[in-house]
N, C-alpha and C positions, 0 to 999 in steps of 0.2 A: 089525158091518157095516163096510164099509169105504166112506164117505162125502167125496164131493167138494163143497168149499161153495164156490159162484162168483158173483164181485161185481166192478162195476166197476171200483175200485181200492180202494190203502189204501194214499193217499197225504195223510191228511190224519187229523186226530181231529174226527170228526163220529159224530155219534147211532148212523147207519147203522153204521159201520166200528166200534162201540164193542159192537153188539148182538151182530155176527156172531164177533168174537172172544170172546165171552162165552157163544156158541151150539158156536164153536168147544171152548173149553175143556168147558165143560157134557158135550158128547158125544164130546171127547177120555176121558171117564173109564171109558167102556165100550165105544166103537169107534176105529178107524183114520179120523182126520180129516185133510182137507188144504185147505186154501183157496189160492182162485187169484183173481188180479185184472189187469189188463193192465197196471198198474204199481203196484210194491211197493215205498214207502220207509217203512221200518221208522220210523224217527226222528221223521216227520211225525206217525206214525200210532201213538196209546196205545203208546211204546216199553215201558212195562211189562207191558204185556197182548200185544203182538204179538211179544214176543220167547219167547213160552211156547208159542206155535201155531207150526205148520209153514205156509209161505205159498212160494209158488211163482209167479211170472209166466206168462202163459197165451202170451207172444208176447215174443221179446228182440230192442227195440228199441234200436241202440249208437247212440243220442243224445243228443249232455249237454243239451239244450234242446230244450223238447217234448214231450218222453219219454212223461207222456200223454194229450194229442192222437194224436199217432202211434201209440202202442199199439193205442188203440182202435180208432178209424178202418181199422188195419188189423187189426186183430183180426175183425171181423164180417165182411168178405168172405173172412177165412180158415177158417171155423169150421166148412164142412163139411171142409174136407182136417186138420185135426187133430183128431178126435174119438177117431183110437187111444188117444191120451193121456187116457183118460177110459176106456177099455174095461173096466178091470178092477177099475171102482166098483160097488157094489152097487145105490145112488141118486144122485142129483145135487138137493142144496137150491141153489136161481137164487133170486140177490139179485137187483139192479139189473142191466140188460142189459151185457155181452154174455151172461150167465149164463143166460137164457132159450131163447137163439137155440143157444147150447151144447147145453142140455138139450134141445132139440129135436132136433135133428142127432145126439147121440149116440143118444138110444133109436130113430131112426128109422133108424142103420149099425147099432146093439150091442144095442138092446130093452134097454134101463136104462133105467128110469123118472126122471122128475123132478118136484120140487114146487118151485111157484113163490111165493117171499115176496114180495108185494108191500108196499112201501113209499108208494109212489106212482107213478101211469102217468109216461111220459117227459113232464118238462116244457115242453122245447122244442116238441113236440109237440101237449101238450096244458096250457097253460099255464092257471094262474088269472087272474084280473080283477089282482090286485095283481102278478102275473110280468108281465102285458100294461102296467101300467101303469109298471115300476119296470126294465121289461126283466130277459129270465130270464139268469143266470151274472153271479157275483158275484167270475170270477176271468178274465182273460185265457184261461185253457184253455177255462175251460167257455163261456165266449162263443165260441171258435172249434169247438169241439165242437155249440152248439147252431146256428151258422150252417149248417155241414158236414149235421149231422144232419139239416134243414131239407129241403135240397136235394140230399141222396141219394135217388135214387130206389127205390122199394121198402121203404125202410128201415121205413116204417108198418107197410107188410104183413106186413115180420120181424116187428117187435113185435106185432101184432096175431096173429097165428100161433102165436108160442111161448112167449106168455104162454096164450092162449085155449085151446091146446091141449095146457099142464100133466095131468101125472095129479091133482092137488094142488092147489090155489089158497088159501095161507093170507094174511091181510091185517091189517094194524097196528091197524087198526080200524074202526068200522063205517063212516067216512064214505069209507072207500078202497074198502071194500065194496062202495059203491054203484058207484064209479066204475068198479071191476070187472066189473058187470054189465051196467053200460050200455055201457064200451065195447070187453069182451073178449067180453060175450056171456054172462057165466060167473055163476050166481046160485046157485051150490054152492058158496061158498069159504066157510074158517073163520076168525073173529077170533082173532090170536094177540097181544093186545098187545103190545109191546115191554118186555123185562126190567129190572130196577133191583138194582146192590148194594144190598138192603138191610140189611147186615153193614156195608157203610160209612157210607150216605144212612142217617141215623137222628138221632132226638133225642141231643143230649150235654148235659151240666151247664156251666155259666156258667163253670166253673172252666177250661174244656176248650177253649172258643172265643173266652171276651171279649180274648185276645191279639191276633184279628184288629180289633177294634179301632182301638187305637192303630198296626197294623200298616199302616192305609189310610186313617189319619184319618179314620174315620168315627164319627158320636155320633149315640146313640139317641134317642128312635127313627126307623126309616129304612124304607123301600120298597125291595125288592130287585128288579133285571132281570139276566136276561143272557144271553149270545148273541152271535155273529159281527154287530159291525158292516157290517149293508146295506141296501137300501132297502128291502127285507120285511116288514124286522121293526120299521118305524117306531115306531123310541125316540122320537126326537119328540114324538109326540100323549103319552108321559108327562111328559117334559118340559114339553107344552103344559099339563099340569093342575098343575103344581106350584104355581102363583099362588093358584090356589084354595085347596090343602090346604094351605099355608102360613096361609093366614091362619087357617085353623081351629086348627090344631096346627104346633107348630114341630119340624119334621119334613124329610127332606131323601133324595132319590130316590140310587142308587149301582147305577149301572150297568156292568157286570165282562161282560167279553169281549174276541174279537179286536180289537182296531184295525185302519180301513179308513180310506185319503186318500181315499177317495169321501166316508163318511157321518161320519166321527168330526168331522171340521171342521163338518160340518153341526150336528149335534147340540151342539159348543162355543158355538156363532152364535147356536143356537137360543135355551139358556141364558143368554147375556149380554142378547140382543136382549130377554126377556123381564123379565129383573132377579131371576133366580133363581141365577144360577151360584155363588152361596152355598150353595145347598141342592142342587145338582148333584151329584154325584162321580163323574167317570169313571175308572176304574182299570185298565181295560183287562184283559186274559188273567189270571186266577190262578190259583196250582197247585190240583187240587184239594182238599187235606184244607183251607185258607182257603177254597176257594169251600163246602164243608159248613160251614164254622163260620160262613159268613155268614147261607148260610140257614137256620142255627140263630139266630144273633141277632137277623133280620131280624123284624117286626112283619109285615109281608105282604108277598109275592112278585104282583109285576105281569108279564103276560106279555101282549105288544099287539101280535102279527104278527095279520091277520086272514088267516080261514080255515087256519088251521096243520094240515099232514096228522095229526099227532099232540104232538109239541113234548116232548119232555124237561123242561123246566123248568120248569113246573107240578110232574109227578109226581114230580121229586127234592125239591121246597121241602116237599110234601107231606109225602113221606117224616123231612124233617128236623123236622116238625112247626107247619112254616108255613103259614097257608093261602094260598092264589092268589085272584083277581082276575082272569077272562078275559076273550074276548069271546064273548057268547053267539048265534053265529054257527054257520053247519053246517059250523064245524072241526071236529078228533079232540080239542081242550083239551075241547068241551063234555060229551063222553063222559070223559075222566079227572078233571075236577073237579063234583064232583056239588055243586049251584045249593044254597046253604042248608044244606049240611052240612058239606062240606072246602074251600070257597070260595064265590066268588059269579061269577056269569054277570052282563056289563054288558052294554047292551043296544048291539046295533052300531049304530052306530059313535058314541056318545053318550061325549063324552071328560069331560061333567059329573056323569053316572052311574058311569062307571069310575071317577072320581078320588071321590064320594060313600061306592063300596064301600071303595075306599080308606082312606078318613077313619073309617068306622066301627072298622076292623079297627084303626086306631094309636089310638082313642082308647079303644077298648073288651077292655079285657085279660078278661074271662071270656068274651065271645064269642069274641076272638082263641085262648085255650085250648082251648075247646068246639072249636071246627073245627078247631082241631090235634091233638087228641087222634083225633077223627073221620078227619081225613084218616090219620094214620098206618096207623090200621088201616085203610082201604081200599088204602094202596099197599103192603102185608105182604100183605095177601088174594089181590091182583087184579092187582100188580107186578112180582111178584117171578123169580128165574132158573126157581125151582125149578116154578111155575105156567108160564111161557113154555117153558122147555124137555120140559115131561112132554107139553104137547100140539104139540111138532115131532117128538119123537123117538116118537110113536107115529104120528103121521102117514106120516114118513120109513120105519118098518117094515112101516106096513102097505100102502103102497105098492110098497116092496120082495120084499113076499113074495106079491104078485100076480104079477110076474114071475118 
């Protein structure tokens, strides 16, 4: 088949942008693939994963600033006059919009079908309690993107249209599924969880990781987080339990991600204000094969965004044989980490129960193995490329060969 995969950008290494080039390759090995996004910087975005795909811009915007804002914005009022550039796909898999509006517009000039991945509906749009409270865009674009998109008119009725009126409708997980139903209309879509290297994300021997160690100053044992510092994903309320678990076990939290002048200052303030910034460690971005050897060494992985559409980092600590600690809230974490077997479910928003589950997993090394061992094998069963791409690419054909 000769398949076109379209997403909003891949101008960054996020979850979203790490699936699709992996969805890419997967169905690069038996078809003609090409991915499109309204702006393409290779560099930003998994440079050694994007440089193996073919990626193409949907709209060339000559702006050194802005690039895309502008893209986009003008992308979606152009997308019924460019759909020839699409005629002579077989399917069209739609990520995040404009890829939907795409996929509508070309099978309704060219009759090619398309299937729509949902990740999540548009945020600005349809924001959570914690977007509404932390405010949604955590980067100057995407705040002018989600004002813009606000107050374009119609812009609802695109999305509600060309998602609602997919041949297809696959979704990250079940609690996006709902959301698909209630607010696309659509209660025939399939769960396709999101995939994981499990050739990389895997258990190693002590021999293989305790380097990162000494490499980040860090001493065992430790609670691992990680993730783009922003308001979402309130590292704080971990922060706020270290007082406790300290005094149980001497023990100390190390949290690995982007740095942001919005929340990282926060998160430092929080630490001292508390009398923990002993038992802190911000480290900020690490490459990956250190962020796997951390969650190899780590004693449990804490993950405390509430309501998370799905959330990676659960399922990669899993993978590496750590168990998680979520919130047992009607996120996608409660569906990847199963309560008493590959982690534990805290109750929301109970920051003395989270840090409790905590405490059992750093002091209790057979239970902490039991659930490691458990979780591995559910993220090899239930994670993996080889499970995520067998039910797109039969979707993708069997949609295909209706037309």
């Amino acid at each position: 088949m000769n398949i076109a995969i379209v997403h909003s950008a891949f101008n960054e290494s996020g979850g979203a942008e790490r699936l699709i080039l992996q969805e890419s390759l997967f169905l690069g090995k038996n078809h003609r693939v090409i991915c499109y996004g309204t702006d393409v910087q290779a560099k930003h975005c998994f440079p050694d994963l994007i440089s193996r795909v073919k990626t193409q811009e949907i709209v060339k915007v000559p702006l050194p600033v802005g690039h895309f804002v502008s893209s986009l914005l003008l992308t979606m009022p152009l997308v019924p006059h460019i759909t020839s550039r699409f005629r002579n796909f077989d399917v069209i898999l739609a990520h995040h919009q404009p890829g939907p509006w795409i996929g509508y517009n070309v099978r309704e000039r060219w009759a090619i079908p398309y299937v729509c991945y949902v990740h999540h509906p548009l945020r600005f749009l349809y924001p959570r309690a914690v977007d509404l409270a932390a405010g949604w865009g955590y980067t100057p674009d995407r705040k002018i993107i989600g004002f813009f998109g606000r107050k374009l008119k119609g812009l609802r009725e695109i999305d509600l249209i060309s998602v609602g009126e997919a041949d297809r409708i696959l979704v990250n997980s079940r609690r996006i599924g709902g959301m698909v139903r209630e607010i696309y209309g659509r209660p025939d879509f399939t769960v396709c969880y999101p995939s994981l290297n499990v050739d990389k994300y895997k258990p190693l021997s002590s021999f293989e990781t305790k380097y990162v160690l000494e490499k980040y100053g860090v001493s065992k044992p430790f609670v691992l987080t990680s993730g783009r510092h922003t308001y979402t994903k309130r590292f704080e309320w971990l922060i706020g339990m270290m007082p406790e678990i300290t005094r149980t076990v001497s023990s100390s939290l190390v949290i690995c991600g982007q740095l942001t002048r919005d929340v990282t200052p926060i998160l430092q303030e929080t630490a001292k204000k508390l009398k923990v910034e002993k038992h802190v460690r911000i480290i900020g971005h690490v490459p990956e094969r250190d962020l796997i050897s951390l969650y190899n060494e780590a004693s449990a992985y804490a993950y405390s965004p509430p309501l998370e559409d799905f959330g990676y980092g659960p399922v990669e600590a899993m993978a590496c044989g750590t168990p998680a600690v979520v919130w047992g809230d009607e996120g996608g974490v409660r569906e990847t980490v199963v309560n008493g077997e590959t982690g534990f479910h805290a109750a929301p928003y109970d920051l003395a129960d989270f840090a409790g589950k905590l405490i059992d997993l750093l002091v209790d090394g057979s239970l902490r193995d039991k659930l490691g061992r458990n979780a591995v094998a559910l993220v090899n069963r239930e994670f993996s490329m080889e499970r995520h791409g067998g039910i797109l690419e039969e979707t993708l054909q069997s949609v295909a060969k209706k037309h």
